[in-house]
C-alpha positions in Angstrom: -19.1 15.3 2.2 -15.9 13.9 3.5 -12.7 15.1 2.2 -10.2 13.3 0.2 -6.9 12.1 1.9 -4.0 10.4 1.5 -2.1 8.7 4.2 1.7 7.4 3.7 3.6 4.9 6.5 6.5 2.1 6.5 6.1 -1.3 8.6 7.5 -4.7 8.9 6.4 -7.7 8.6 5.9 -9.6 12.1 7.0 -12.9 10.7 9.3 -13.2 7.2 7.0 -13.1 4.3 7.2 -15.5 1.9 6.0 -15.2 -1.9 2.7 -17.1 -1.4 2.2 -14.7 1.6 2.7 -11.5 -0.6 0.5 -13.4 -2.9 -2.1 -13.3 -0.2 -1.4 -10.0 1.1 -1.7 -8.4 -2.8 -5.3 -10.7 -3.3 -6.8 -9.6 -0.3 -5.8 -5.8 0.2 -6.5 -5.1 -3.9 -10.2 -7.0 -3.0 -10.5 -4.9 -0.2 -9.2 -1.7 -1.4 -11.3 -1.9 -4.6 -14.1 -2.7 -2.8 -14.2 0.6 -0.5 -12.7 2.8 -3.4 -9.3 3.1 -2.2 -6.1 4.0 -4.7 -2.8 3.9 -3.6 0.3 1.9 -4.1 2.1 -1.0 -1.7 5.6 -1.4 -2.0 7.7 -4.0 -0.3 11.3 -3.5 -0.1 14.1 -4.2 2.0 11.9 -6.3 4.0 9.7 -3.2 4.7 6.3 -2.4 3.5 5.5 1.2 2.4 2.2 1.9 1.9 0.4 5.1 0.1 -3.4 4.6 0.7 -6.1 7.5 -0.6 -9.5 8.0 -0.7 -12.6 9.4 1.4 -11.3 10.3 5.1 -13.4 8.3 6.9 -12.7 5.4 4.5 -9.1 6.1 4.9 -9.2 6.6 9.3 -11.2 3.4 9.4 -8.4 1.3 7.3 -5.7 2.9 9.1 -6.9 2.0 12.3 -7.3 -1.4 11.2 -3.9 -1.6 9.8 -2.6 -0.3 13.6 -4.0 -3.2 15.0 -3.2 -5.9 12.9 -0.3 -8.3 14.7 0.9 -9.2 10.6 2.9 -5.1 11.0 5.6 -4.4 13.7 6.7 -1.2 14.0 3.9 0.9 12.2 5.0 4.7 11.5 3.0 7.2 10.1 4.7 9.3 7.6 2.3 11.7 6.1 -1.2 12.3 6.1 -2.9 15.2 4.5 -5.9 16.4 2.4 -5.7 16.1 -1.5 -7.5 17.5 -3.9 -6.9 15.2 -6.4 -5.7 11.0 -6.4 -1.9 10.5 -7.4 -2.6 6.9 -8.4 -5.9 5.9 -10.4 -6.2 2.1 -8.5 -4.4 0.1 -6.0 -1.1 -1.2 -6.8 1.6 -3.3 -5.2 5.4 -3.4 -6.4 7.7 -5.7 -5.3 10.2 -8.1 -6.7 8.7 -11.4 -8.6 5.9 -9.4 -10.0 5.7 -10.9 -13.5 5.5 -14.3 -11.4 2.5 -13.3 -9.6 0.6 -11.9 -12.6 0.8 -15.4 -14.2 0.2 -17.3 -10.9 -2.8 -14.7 -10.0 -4.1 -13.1 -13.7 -7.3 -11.7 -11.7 -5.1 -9.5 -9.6 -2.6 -8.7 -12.7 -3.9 -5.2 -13.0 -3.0 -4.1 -9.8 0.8 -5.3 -10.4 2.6 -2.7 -12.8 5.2 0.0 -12.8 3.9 2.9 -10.8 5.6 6.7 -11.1 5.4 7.9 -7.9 5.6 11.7 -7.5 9.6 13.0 -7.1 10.7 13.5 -3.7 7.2 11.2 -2.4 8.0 11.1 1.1 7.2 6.5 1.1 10.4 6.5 -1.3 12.3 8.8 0.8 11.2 6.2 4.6 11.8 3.4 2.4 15.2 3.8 0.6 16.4 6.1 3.2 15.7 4.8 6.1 14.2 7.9 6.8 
């Protein structure tokens, strides 16, 4: 049975992103990340993307690769990755400003748009805000 892991990193955007793009970018990644069982929270900020993804380890090493080789990041860095025993977040979120306007313009998609408590001291907060 593979183990449960979470994996954390901060990237940026290869070209500017404009709202339709995140619109496209929080469509398609809560699709795919529902479809393979993955939870985790996407957070754009600062022009940065943070990303908390968790799930089965070999679901989680096949996305991460994926995510390494896609030319939309620039400067991908792993933060964390470890083994958990238990998920921090129930399903896949995304946080970023314009929210409400995206859960009117994309109601299918609404539920993964909402305030997410991340754990204190969650080492994406601390790389995002940071700069760390």
């Amino acid at each position: 049975m593979s183990r449960l892991i979470e994996l954390t990193y901060v990237s940026e955007p290869a070209q500017s992103m404009s709202f339709l793009g995140l619109m496209r970018l929080l469509y398609h990644s809560y699709s795919n990340n529902q479809a393979l069982g993955i939870t985790g929270a996407l957070i754009y900020e600062n022009s940065k993307f943070g990303q908390v993804i968790e799930g089965l380890e070999k679901d989680i090493e096949a996305l991460w690769q994926k995510i390494q080789k896609d030319s939309r990041h620039k400067n991908v860095r792993l933060i964390e990755s470890k083994t958990i025993s238990e998920r921090s977040f129930s399903k896949w979120t995304m946080v970023f400003q314009g929210n409400e306007e995206i859960a009117k313009t994309l109601p299918e998609v609404s539920a993964a748009i909402e305030d997410v408590e991340f754990p204190v001291g969650h080492p994406l907060l601390i790389a995002l805000r940071d700069g760390g």
